[in-house]
BAKOLDREN-408523 format. One record per residue: x, y, z of N, C-alpha, C, O in turn. Coordinates in Angstrom, 3 decimals. Example, Ala and Ser with C-alpha at 12.3 -4.5 7.8 and 13.67 -1.06 7.14 Angstrom:
<rolos>
13.190;-5.690;7.800;12.300;-4.500;7.800;13.200;-3.300;7.800;14.236;-3.319;8.465
12.850;-2.250;7.080;13.670;-1.060;7.140;12.900;0.030;7.870;13.409;1.138;8.039
</rolos>
This chain:
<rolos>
-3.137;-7.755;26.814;-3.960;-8.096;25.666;-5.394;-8.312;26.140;-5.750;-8.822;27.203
-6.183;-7.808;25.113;-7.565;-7.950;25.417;-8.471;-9.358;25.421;-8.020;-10.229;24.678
-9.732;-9.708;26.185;-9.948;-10.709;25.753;-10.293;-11.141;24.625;-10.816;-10.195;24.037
-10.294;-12.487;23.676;-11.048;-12.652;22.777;-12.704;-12.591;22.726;-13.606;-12.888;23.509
-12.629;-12.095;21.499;-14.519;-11.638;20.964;-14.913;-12.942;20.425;-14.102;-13.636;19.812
-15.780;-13.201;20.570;-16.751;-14.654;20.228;-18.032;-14.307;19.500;-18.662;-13.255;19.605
-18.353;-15.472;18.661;-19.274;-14.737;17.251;-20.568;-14.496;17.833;-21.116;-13.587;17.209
-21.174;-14.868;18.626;-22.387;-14.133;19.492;-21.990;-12.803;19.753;-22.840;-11.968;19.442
-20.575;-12.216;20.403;-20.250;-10.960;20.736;-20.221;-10.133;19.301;-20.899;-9.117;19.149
-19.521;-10.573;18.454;-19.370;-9.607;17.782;-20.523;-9.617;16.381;-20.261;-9.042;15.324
-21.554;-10.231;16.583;-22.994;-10.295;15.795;-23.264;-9.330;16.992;-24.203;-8.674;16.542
-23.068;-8.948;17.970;-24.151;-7.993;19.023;-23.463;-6.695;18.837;-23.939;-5.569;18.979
-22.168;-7.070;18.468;-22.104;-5.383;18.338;-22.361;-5.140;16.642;-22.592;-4.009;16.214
-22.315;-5.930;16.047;-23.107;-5.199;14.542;-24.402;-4.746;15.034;-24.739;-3.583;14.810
-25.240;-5.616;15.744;-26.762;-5.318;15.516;-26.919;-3.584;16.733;-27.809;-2.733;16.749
-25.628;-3.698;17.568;-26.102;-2.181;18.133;-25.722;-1.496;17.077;-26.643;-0.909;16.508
-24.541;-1.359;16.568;-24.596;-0.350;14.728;-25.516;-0.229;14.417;-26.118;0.843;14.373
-26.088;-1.727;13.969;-27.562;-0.957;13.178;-28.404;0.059;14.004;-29.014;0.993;13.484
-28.384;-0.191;15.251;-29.519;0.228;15.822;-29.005;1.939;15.769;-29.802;2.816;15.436
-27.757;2.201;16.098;-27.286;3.494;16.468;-27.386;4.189;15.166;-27.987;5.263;15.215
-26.873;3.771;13.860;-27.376;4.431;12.987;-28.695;4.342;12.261;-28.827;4.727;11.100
-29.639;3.836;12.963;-31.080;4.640;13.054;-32.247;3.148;12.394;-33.463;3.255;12.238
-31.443;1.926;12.126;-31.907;0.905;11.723;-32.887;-0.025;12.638;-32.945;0.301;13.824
-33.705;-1.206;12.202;-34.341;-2.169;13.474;-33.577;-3.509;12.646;-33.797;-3.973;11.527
-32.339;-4.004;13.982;-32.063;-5.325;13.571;-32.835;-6.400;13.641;-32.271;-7.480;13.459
-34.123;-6.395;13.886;-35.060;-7.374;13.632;-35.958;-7.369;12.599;-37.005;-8.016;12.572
-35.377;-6.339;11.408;-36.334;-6.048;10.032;-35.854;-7.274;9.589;-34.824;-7.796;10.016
-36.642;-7.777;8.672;-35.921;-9.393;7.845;-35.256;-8.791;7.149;-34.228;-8.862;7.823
-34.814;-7.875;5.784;-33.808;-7.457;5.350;-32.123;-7.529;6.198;-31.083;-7.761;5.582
-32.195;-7.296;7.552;-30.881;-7.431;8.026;-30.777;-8.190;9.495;-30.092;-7.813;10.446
-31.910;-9.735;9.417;-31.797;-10.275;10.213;-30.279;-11.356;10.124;-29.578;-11.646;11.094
-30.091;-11.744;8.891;-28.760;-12.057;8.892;-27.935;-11.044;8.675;-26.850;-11.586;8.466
-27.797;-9.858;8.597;-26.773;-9.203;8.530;-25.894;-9.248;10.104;-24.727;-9.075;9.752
-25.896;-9.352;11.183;-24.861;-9.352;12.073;-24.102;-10.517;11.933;-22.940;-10.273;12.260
-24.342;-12.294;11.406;-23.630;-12.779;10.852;-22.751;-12.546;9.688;-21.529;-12.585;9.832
-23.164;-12.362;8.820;-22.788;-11.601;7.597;-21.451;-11.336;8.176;-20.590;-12.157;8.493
-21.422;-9.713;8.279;-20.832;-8.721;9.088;-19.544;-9.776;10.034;-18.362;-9.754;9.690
-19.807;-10.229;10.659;-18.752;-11.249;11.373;-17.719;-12.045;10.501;-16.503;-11.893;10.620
-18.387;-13.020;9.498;-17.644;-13.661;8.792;-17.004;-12.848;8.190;-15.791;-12.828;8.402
-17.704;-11.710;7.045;-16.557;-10.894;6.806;-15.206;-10.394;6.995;-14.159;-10.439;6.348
-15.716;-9.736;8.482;-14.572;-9.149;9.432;-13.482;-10.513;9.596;-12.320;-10.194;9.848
-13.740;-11.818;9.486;-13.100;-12.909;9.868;-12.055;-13.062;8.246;-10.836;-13.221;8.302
-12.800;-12.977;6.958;-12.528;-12.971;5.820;-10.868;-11.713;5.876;-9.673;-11.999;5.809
-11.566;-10.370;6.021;-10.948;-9.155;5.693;-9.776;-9.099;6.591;-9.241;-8.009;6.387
-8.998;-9.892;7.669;-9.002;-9.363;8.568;-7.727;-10.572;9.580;-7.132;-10.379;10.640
-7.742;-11.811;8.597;-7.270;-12.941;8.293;-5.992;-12.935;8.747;-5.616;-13.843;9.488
-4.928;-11.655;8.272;-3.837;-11.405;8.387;-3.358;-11.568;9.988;-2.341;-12.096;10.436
-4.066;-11.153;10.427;-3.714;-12.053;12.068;-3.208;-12.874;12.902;-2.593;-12.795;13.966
-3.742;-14.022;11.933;-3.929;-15.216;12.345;-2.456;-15.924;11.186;-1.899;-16.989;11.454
-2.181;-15.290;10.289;-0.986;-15.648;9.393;0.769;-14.896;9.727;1.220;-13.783;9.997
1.144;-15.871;9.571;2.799;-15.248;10.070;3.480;-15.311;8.485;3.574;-16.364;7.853
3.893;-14.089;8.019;3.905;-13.438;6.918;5.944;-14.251;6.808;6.466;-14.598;5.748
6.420;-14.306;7.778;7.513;-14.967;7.930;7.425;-16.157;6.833;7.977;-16.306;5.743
6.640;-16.824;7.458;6.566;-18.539;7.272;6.635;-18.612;5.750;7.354;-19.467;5.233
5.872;-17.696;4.944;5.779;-17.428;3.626;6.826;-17.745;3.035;6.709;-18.332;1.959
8.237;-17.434;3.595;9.138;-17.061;2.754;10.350;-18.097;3.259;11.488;-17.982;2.804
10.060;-18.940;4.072;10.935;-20.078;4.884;11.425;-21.103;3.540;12.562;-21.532;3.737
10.999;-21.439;2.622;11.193;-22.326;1.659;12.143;-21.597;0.020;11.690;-21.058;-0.990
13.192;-21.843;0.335;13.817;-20.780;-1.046;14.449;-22.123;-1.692;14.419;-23.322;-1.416
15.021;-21.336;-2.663;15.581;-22.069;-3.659;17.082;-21.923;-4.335;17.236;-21.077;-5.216
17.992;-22.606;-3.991;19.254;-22.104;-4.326;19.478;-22.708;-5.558;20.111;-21.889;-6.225
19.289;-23.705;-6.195;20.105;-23.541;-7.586;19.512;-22.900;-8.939;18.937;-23.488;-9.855
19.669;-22.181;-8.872;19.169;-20.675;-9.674;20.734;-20.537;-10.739;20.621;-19.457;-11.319
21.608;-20.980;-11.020;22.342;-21.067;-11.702;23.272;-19.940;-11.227;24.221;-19.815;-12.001
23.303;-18.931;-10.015;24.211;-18.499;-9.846;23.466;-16.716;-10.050;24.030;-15.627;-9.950
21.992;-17.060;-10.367;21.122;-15.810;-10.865;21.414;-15.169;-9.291;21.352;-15.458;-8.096
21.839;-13.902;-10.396;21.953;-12.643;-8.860;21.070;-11.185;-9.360;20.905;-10.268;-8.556
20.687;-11.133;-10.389;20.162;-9.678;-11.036;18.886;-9.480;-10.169;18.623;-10.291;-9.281
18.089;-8.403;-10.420;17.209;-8.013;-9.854;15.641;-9.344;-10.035;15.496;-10.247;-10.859
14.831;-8.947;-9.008;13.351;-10.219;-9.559;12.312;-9.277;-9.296;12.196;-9.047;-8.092
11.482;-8.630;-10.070;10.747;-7.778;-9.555;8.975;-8.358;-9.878;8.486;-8.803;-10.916
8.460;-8.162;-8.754;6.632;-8.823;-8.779;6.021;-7.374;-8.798;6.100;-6.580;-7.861
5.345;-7.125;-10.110;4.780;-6.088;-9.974;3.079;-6.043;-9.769;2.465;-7.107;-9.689
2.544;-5.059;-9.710;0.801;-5.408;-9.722;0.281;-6.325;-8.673;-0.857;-6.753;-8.870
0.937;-6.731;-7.532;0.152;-7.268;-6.734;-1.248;-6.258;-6.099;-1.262;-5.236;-5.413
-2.072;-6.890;-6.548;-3.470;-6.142;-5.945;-3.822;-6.384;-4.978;-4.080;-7.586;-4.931
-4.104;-5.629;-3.591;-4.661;-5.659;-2.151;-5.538;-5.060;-1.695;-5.758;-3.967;-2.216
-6.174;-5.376;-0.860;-7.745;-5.027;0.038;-7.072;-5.177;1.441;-6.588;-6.101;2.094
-7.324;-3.470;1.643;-6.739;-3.645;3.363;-7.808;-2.602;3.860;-8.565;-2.089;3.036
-7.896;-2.227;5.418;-8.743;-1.140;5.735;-7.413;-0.161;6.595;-6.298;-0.351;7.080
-8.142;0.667;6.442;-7.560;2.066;7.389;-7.710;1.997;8.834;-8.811;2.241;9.326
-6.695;1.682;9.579;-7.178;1.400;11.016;-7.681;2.727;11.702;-7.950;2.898;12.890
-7.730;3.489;10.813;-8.455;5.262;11.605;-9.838;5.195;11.507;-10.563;5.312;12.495
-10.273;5.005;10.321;-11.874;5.015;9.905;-12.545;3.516;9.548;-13.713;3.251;9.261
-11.595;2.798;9.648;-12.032;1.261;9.026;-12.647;0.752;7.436;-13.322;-0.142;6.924
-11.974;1.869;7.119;-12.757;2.417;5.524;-11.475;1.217;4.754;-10.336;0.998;5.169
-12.278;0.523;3.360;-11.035;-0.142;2.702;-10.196;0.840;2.226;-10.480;2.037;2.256
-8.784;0.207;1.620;-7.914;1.013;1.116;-7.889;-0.765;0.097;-8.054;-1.978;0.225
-7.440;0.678;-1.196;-7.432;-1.154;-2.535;-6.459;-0.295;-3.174;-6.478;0.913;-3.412
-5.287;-1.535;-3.479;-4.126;-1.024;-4.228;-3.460;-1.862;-4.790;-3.764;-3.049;-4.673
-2.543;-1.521;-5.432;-1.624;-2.889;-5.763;0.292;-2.579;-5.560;0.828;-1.557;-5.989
1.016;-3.648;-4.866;2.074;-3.460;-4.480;3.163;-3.886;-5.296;2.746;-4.847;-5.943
4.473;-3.624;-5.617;5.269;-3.714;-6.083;6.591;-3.979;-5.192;7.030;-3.084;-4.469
7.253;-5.341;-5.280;8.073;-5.838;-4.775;9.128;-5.923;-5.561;8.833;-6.393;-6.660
10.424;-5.609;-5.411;11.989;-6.498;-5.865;13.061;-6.473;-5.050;13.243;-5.549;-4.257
13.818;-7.430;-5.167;15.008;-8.084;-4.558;16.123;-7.970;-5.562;15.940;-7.674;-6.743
17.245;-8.215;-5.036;18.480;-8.638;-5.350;18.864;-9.714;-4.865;19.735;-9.586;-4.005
18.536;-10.752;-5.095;19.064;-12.406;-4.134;20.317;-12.457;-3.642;21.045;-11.585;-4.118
20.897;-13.275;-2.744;22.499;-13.144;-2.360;22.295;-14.433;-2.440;22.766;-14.947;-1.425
21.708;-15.423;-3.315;22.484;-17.324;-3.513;20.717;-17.896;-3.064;20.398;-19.080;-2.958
20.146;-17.169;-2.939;18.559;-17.856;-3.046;17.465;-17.060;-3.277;17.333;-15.856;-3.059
16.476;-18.077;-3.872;15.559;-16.735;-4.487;13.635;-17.415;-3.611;13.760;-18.537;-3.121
12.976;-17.143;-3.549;12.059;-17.982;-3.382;10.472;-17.189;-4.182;10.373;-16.034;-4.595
9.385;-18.299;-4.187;8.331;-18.760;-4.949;7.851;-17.397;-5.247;7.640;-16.651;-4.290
7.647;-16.965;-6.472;6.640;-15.274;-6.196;5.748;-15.280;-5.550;5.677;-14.511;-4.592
4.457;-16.419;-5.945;3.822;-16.423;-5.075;3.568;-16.179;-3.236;2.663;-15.918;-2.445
4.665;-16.395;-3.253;4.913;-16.198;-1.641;5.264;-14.472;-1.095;4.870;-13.932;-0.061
6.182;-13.859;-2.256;5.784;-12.988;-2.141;4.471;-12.032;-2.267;4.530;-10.972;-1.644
3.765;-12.197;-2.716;2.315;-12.317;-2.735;1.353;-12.583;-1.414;0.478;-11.810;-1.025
1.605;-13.480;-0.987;1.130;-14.024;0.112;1.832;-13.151;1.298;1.221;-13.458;2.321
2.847;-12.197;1.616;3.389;-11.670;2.351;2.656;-10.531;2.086;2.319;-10.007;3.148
2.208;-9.833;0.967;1.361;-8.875;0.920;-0.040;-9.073;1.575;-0.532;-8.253;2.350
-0.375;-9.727;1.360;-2.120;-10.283;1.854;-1.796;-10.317;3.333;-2.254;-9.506;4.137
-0.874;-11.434;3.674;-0.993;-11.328;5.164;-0.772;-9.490;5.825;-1.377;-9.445;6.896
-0.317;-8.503;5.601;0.340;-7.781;5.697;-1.135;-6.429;6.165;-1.572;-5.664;7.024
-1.343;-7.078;4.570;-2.831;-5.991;3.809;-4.313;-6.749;4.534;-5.428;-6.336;4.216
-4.173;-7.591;5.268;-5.253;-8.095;5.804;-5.138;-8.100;7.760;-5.294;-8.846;8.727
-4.783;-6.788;7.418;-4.981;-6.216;8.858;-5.429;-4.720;9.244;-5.910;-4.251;8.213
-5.465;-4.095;9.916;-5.917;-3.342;10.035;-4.832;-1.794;9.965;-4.510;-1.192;10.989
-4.455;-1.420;8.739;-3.430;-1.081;8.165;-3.477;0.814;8.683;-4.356;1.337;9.367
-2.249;1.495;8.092;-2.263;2.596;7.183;-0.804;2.405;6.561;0.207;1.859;7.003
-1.034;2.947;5.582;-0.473;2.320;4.119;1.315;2.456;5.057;1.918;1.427;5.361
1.864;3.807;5.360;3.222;3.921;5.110;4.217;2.539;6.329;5.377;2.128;6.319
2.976;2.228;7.238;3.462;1.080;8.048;3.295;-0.311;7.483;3.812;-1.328;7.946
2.386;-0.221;6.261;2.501;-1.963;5.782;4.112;-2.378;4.500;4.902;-3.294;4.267
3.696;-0.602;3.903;4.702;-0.806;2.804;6.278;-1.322;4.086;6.882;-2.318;3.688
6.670;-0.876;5.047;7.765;-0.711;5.498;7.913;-2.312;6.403;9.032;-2.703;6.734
6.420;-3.284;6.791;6.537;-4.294;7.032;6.506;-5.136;5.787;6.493;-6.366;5.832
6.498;-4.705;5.099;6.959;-5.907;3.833;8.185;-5.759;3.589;8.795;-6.828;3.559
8.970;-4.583;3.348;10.259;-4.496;3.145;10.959;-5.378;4.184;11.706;-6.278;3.800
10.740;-5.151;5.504;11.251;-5.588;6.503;11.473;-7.414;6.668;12.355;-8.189;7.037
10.356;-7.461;6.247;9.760;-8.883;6.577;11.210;-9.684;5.307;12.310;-10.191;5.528
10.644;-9.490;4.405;11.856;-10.009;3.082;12.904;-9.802;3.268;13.629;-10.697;2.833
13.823;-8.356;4.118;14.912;-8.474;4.371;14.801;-9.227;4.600;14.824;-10.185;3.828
14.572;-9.298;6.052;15.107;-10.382;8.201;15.544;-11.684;7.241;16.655;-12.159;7.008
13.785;-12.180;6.641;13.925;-13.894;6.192;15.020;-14.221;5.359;15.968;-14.901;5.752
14.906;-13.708;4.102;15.870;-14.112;2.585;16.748;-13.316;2.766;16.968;-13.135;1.568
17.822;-12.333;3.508;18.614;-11.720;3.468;19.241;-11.513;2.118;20.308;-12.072;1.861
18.536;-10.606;1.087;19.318;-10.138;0.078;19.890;-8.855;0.195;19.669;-8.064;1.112
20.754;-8.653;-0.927;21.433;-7.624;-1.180;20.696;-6.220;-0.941;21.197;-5.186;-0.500
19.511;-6.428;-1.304;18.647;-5.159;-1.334;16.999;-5.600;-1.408;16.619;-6.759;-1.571
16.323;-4.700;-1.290;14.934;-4.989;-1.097;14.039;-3.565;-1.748;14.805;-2.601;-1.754
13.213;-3.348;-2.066;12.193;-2.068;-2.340;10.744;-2.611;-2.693;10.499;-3.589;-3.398
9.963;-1.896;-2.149;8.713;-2.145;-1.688;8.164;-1.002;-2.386;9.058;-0.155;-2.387
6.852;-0.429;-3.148;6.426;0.613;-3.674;5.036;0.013;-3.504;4.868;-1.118;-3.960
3.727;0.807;-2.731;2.698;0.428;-2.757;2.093;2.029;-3.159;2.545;3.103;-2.763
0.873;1.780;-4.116;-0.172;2.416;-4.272;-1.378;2.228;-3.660;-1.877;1.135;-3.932
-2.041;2.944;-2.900;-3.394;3.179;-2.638;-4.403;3.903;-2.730;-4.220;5.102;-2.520
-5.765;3.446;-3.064;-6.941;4.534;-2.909;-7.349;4.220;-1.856;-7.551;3.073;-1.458
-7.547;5.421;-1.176;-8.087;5.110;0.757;-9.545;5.515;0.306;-9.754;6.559;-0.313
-10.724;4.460;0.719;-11.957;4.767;1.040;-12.318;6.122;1.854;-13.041;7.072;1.553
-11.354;5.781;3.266;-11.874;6.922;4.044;-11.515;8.928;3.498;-12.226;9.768;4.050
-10.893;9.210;2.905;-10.733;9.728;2.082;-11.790;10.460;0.809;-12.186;11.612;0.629
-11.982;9.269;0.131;-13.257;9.304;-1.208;-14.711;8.916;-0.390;-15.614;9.233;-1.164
-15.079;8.561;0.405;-16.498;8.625;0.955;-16.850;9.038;1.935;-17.925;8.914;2.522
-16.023;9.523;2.160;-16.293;10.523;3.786;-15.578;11.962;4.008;-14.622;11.968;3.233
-15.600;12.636;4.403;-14.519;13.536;4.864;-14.109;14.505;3.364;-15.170;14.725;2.781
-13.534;14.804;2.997;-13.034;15.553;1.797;-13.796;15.259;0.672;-14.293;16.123;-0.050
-13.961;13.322;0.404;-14.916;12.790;-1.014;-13.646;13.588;-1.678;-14.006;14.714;-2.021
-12.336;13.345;-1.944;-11.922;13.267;-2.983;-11.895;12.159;-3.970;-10.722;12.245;-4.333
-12.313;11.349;-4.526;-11.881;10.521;-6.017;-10.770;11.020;-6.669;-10.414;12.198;-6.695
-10.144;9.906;-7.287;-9.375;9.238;-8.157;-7.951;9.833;-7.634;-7.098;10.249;-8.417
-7.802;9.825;-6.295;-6.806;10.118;-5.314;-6.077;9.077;-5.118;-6.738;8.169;-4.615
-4.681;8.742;-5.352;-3.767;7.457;-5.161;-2.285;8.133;-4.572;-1.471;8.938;-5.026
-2.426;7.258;-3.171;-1.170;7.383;-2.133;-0.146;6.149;-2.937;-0.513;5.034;-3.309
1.570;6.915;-3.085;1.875;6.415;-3.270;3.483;5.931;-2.087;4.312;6.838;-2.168
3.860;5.010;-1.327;4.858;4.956;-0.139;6.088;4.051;-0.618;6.121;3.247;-1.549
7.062;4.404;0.263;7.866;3.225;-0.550;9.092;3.275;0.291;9.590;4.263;0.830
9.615;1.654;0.315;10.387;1.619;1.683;11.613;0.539;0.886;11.427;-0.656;0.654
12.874;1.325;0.558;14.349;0.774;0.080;15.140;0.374;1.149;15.377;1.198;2.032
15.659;-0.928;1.229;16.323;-1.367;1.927;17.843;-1.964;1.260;17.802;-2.664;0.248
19.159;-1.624;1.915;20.035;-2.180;1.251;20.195;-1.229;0.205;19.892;-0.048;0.035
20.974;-2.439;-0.673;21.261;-1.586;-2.330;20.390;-0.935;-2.928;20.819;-0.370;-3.934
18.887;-0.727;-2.617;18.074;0.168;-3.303;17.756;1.349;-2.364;17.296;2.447;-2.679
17.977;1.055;-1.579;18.538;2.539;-0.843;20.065;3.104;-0.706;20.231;4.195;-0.160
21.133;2.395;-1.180;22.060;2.969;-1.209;22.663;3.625;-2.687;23.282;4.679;-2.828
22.242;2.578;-3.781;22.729;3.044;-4.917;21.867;3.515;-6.023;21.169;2.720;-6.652
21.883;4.385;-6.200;20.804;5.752;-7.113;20.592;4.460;-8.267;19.418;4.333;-8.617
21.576;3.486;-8.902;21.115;3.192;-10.364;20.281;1.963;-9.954;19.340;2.137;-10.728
20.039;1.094;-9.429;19.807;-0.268;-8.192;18.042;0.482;-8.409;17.118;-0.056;-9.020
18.009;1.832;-7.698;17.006;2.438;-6.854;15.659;2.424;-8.522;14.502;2.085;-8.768
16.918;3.067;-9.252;16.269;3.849;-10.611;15.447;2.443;-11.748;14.444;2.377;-12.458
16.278;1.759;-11.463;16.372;-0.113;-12.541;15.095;-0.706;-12.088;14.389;-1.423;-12.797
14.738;-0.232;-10.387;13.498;-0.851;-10.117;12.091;-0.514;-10.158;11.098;-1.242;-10.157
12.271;1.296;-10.209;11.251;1.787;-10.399;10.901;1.951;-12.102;9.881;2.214;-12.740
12.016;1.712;-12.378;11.636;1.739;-14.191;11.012;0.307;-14.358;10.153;0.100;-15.216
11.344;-0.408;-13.743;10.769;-1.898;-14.039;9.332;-1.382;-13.629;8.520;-0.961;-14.453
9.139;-1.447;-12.485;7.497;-1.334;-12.387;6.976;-0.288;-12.760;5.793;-0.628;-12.781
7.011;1.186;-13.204;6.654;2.376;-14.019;5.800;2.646;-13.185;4.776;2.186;-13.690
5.554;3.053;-12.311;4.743;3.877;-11.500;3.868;4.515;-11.818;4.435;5.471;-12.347
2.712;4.712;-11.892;2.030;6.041;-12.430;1.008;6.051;-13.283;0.723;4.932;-13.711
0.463;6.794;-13.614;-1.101;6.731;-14.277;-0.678;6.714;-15.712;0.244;7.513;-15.879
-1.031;6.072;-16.835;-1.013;5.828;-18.195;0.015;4.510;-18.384;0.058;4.090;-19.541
0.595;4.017;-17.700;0.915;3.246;-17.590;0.483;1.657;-18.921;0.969;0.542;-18.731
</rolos>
């Protein structure tokens, strides 16, 4: 492992950016920008420093015996592309099948962020969220469906717009049984007109 970067270091490598793409980091317009730029990266980037586990350590068993599906749809995320560092903004779609405990949505939520606040590409985060909700809450089944628009994509390189990746990672009964699979994607409806 590498050493840690310290906020003097990494304000010095914003201000060589500026310089390399053709800027003077001593114009007042972007004399605070290499701070800036730091906290950000500290903001965006968070997921690091969070164990996406811990999220989900607190469940809840008397649920009356509730075993049907729980599905969180529309979670919205800000992650970057670890190829180009370009954002990717989307929103994820989670459901379970509980086996005798269910826990906080919110937390599922919070397993997205930690997840999406790293330095991503989409088909490896969708498949660490699935993962993550198995290991902890061991339910019956799990499915994960994330949408994304990749920055690097629409502002660089091709500039396609209104381009949306869509990945998706079934675990358990939503990968084994076609109607399980079908119940969840009809719940969250996938797709533009929505």
């Amino acid at each position: 492992m590498s050493k840690p970067v310290n906020q003097a270091e990494a304000e010095e490598a914003v201000r060589t950016l500026l310089r390399w793409a053709g800027e003077d980091p001593a114009r007042e317009g972007l004399l605070d920008t290499p701070r800036r730029v730091a906290e950000a990266y500290g903001d965006w980037f968070r997921g690091y420093r969070e164990d996406p586990t811990a999220y989900l350590a607190r469940t809840f068993e008397e649920v009356e015996g509730y075993d049907e599906m729980i599905v969180l749809r529309d979670i919205e995320f800000e992650s970057h592309c670890e190829h180009h560092m370009a954002p990717i903004i989307g929103k994820a779609h989670i459901g379970y099948l509980p086996s005798g405990k269910v826990v906080g949505i919110s937390k599922l939520a919070r397993v997205v962020e930690a997840y999406a606040r790293r330095f991503q590409v989409q088909e490896k985060m969708t498949a660490q969220i699935a993962r993550c909700i198995q290991d902890v809450l061991q339910p019956r089944g799990v499915g994960v469906v994330i949408e994304g628009a990749h920055e690097c994509m629409t502002t660089r390189g091709i500039h396609k717009r209104g381009v949306s990746m869509v990945t998706s990672k079934m675990l358990g009964s939503f990968r084994e049984d076609a109607r399980t699979r079908a119940e969840f994607l009809r719940f969250i409806d996938v797709g533009p007109g929505r």
